[in-house]
C-alpha positions as CSV (number, residue, x, y, z in Angstrom):
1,X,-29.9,-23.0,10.8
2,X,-31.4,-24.4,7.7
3,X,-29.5,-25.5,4.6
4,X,-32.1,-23.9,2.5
5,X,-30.7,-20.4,3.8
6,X,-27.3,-20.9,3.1
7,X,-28.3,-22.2,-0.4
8,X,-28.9,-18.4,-0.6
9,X,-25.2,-17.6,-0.3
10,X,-24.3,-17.5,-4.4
11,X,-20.5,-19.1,-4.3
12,X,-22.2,-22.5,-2.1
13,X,-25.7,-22.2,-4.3
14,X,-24.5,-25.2,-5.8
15,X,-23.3,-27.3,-3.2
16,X,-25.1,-30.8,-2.0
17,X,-26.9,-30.6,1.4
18,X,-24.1,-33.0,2.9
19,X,-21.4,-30.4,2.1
20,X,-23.8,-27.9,3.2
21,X,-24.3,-29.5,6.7
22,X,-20.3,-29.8,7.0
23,X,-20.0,-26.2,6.5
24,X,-22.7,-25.7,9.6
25,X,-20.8,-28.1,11.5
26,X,-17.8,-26.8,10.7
27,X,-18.1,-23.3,11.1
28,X,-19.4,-21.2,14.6
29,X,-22.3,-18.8,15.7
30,X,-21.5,-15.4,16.8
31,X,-23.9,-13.0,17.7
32,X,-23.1,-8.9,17.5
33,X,-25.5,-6.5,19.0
34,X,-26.6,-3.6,17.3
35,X,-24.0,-1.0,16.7
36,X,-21.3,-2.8,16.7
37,X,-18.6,-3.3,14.2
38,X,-18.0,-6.5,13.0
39,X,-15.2,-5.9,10.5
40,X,-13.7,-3.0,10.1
41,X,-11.9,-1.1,6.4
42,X,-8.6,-2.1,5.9
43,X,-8.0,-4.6,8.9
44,X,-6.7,-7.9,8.5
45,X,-8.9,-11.1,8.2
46,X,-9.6,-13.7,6.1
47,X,-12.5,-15.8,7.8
48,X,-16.2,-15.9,5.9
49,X,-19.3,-14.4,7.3
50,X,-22.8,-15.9,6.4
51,X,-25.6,-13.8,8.0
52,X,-27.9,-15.8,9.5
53,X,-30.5,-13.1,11.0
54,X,-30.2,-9.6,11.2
55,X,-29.5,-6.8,9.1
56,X,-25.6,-5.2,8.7
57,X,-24.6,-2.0,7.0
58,X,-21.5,-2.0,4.6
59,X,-19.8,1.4,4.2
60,X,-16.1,2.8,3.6
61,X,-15.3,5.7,5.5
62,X,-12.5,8.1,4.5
63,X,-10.1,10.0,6.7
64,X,-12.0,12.9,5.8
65,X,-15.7,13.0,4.9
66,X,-19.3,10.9,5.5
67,X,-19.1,7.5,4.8
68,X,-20.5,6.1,2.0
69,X,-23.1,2.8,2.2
70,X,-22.0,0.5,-0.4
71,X,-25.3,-2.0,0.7
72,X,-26.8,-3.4,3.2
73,X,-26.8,-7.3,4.2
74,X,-29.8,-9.3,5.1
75,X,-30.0,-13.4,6.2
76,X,-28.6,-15.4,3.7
77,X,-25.9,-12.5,2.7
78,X,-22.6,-13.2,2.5
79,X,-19.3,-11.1,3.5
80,X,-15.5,-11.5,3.8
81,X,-14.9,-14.0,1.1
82,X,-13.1,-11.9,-1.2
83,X,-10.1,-11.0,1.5
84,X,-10.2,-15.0,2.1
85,X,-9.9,-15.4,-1.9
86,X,-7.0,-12.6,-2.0
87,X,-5.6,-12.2,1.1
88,X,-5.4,-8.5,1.2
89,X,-7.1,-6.5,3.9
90,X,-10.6,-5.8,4.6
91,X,-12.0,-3.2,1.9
92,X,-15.1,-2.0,3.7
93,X,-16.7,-1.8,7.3
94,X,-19.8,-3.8,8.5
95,X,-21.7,-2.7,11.6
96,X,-24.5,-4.4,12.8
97,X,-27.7,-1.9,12.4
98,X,-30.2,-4.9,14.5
99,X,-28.9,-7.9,16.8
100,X,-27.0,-10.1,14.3
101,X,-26.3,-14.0,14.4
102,X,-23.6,-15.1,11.4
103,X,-22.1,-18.4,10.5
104,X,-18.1,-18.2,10.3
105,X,-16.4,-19.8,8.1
106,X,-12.5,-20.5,8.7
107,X,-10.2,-19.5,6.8
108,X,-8.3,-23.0,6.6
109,X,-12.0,-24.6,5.7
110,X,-13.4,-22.2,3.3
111,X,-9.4,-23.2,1.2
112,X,-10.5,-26.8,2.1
113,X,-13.4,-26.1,0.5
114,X,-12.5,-24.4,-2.7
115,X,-9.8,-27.2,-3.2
116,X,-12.8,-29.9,-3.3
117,X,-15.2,-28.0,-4.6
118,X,-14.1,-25.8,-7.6
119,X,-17.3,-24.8,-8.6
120,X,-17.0,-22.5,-5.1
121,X,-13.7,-21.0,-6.9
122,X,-15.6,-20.7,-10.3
123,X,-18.4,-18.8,-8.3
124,X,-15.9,-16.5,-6.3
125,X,-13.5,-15.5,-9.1
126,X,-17.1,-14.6,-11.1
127,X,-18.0,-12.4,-8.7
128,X,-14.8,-10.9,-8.1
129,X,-14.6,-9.9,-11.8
130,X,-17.9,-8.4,-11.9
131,X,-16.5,-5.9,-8.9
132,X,-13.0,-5.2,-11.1
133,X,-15.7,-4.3,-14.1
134,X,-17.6,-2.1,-11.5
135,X,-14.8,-1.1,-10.4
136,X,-13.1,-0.2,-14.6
137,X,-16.4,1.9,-14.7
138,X,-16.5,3.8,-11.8
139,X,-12.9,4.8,-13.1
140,X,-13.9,5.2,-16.7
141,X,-17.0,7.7,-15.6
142,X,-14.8,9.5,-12.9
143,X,-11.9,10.5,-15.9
144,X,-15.0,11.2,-18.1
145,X,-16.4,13.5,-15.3
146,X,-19.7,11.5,-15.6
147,X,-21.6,9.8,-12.8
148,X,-20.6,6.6,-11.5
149,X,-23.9,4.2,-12.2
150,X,-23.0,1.0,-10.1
151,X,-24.2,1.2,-6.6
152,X,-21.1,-0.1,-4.9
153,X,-18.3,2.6,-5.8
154,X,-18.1,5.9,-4.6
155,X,-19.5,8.5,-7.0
156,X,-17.3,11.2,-7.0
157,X,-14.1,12.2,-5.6
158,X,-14.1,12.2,-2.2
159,X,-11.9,13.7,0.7
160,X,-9.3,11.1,1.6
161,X,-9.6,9.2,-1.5
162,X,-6.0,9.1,-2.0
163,X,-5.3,7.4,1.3
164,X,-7.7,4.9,-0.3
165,X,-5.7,4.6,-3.8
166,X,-2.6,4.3,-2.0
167,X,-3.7,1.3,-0.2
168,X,-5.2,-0.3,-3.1
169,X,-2.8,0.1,-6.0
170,X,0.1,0.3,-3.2
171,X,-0.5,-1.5,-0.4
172,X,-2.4,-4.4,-1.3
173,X,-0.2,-5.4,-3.5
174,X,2.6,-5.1,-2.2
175,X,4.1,-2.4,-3.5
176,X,4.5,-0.4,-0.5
177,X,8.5,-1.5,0.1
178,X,9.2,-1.4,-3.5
179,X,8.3,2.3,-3.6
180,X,9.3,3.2,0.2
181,X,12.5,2.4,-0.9
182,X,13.2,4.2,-4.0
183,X,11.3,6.9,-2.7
184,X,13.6,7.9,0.2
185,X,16.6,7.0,-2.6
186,X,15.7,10.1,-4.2
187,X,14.6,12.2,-1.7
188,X,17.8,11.4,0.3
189,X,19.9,12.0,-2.4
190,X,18.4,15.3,-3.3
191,X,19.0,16.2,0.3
192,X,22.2,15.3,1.2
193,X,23.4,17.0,-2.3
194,X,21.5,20.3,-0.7
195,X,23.5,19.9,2.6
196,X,26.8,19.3,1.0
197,X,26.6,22.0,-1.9
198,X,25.4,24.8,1.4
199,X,28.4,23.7,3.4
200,X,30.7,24.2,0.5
201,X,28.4,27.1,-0.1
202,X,29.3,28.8,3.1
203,X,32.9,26.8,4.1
204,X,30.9,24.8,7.0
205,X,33.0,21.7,7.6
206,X,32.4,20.0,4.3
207,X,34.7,17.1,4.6
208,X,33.0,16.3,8.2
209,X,29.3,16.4,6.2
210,X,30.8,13.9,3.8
211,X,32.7,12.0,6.3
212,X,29.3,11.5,8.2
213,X,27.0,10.6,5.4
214,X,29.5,8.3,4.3
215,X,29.6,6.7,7.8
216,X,26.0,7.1,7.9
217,X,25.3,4.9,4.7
218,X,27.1,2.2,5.5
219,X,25.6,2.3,9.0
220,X,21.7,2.4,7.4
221,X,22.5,-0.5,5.0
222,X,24.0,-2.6,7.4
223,X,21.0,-2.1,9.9
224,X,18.4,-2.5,7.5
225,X,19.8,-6.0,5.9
226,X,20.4,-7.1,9.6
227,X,16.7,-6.2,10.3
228,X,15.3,-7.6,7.0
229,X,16.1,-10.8,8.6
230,X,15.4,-10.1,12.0
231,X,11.7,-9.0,11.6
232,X,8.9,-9.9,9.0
233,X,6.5,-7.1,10.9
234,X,5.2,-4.4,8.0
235,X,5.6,-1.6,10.0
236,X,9.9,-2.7,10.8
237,X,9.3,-3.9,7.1
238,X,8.7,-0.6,5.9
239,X,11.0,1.3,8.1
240,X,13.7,-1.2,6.9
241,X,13.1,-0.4,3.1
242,X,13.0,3.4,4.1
243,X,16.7,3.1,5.8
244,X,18.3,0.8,2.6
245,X,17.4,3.2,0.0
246,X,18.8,6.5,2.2
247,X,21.8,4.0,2.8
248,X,22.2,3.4,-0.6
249,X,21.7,7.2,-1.4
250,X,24.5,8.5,1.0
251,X,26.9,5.8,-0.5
252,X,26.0,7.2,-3.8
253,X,26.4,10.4,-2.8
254,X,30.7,9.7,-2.1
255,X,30.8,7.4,-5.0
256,X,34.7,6.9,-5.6
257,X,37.3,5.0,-3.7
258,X,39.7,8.3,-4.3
259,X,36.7,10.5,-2.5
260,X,36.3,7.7,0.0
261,X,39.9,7.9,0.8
262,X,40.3,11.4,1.0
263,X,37.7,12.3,3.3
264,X,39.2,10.2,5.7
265,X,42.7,11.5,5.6
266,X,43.4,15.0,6.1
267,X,47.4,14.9,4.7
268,X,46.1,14.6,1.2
269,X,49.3,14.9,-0.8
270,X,49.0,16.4,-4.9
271,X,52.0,15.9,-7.6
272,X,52.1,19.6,-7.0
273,X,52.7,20.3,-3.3
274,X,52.0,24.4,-4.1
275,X,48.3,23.5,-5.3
276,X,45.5,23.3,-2.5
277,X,43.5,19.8,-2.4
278,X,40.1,20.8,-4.0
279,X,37.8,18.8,-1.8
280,X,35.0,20.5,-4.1
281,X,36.4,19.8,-7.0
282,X,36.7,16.1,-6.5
283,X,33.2,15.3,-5.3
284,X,31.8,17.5,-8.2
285,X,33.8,14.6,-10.4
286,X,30.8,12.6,-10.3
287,X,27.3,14.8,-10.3
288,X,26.2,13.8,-14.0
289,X,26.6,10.2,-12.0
290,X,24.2,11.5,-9.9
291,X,21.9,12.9,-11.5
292,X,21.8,10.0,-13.8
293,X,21.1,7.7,-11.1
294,X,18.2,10.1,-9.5
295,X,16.8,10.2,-13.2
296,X,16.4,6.8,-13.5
297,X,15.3,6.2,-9.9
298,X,12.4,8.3,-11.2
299,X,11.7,7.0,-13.7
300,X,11.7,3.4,-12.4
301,X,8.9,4.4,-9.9
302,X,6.6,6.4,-12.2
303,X,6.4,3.1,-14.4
304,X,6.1,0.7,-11.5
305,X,3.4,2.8,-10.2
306,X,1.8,4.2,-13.3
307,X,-2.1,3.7,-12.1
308,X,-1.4,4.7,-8.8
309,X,0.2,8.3,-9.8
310,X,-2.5,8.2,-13.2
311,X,-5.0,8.1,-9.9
312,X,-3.6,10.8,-8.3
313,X,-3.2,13.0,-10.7
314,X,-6.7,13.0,-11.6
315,X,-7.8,13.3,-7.9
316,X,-5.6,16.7,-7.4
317,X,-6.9,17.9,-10.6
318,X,-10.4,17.4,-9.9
319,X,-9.9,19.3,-6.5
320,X,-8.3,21.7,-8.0
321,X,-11.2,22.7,-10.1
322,X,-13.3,22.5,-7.3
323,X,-11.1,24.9,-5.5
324,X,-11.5,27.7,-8.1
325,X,-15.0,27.0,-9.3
326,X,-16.1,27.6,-5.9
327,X,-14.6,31.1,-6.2
């Protein structure tokens, strides 16, 4: 391998041969035959790839729909050094179209590097702003129903394209928990306020409902701070965040140590002994509570998330239109 083709590569362009050689050194061959994937979308990974000979393909593929080539990737290319820069997940596939040697880079030696080095970080944070401008434009021209000029973004609205904004103004940064949790607030909440007004509704053990989701809430927030510090894997993770904010919802929902206590008891005794105990009544006490509390849950989320529901608007908008122009 010559230093003259990794001089090719524009973040190590600027590099001496020494530290050039040390990188070769360094690093190891691997060799994919054609066909084969050699990262794949939204996979974790932070190593560097240096093609060395060969030709790859670089594509996203949605849930639904072709996939669409972003470029293709030649000796001397370069690939992976943005999830090593970020440490978010892979954002596109690469599959070996002819045999394909590449150079990796570790991880731990390309931070190494970029530590020593800075004109590596200078040349890595100025590409990765040239992609957030692609990527501002692609937006831009999308709200303004125009095409998207820049050869690496998708053009239009494609099928599964909110899978893709969820991942990247959700996921990948870390987001996900934040808005699993108050998510299944509400949505419990609202539930469990359905399920209680029906069994009033139709006399169906009310004070047993109650009794359980109160039990119930205690039970989910318990499990899911016991787990939080159990278990750092995302999928528990998630799970966990989903269980604290139905918890937290179901305590809500019997907010009031006189509500507590009564559900419990069944001899409920009132100053006036000739007046029925209006189990209704009492946990009606505190719905503007409620609804307060859902209100603000709401609105919370919509301002934490702002460009992710902005993103999905437009995307059920635009198919929408689709929809009826193709009628």
């Amino acid at each position: 391998m010559t230093i003259e083709l990794l001089r090719k590569v524009d973040f190590l362009a600027a590099l001496d041969d020494d530290t050039l050689r040390e990188l070769v050194d360094g690093g190891r061959v691997v060799r994919h035959a054609r066909g084969t994937r050699i990262v794949s979308e939204l996979e974790s990974g932070s190593d560097v790839y240096i093609v060395t000979s060969g030709e790859a393909l670089v594509f996203v593929e949605p849930r639904r729909g072709d996939r669409k080539v972003l470029g293709t990737l030649a000796p001397g290319s370069a690939f992976g050094e943005m999830s090593s820069l970020t440490g978010n997940l892979r954002s596109a596939t690469v599959e070996a179209t002819t045999d394909v040697e590449l150079l990796v880079i570790r991880d731990a030696m390309f931070d190494r590097l970029r530590e020593r080095r800075p004109e590596v970080a200078v040349a890595l944070l100025h590409t990765l702003a040239k992609r957030l401008a692609d990527a501002d434009r692609s937006v831009d021209a999308l709200l303004l129903d125009q095409p998207v000029a820049t050869a690496h973004t998708r053009p239009h609205v494609e099928r599964g394209s909110i899978r893709r904004v969820w991942h990247d103004l959700v996921v990948d940064r870390n987001r996900d928990l934040t808005f699993l949790t108050l998510i299944s607030f509400v949505v419990a909440l609202v539930v469990v306020r359905l399920v209680v007004y029906t069994s009033f509704r139709f006399d169906v053990a009310p004070r047993g409902i109650l009794r359980a989701a109160y039990m119930t809430g205690f039970s989910l927030l318990f499990v899911s701070a016991a787990a939080a510090v159990l278990t750092f894997r995302p999928l528990v993770r998630r799970l966990v965040a989903i269980a604290y904010g139905i918890g937290a919802a179901l305590i809500l929902n019997e907010l009031g140590v006189t509500l507590a206590f009564d559900i419990f008891f069944k001899d409920i005794h009132t100053p006036d002994p000739d007046v029925a105990f209006d189990i209704e009544r009492l946990y009606r006490r505190t719905e503007p509570l409620r609804a307060i509390a859902i209100g603000l849950v709401v609105l919370i989320q919509a301002a934490y998330l702002r460009q992710f529901y902005r993103r999905v608007w437009f995307i059920a908008k635009t198919r929408v239109r689709r929809v009826i122009a193709r009628r």
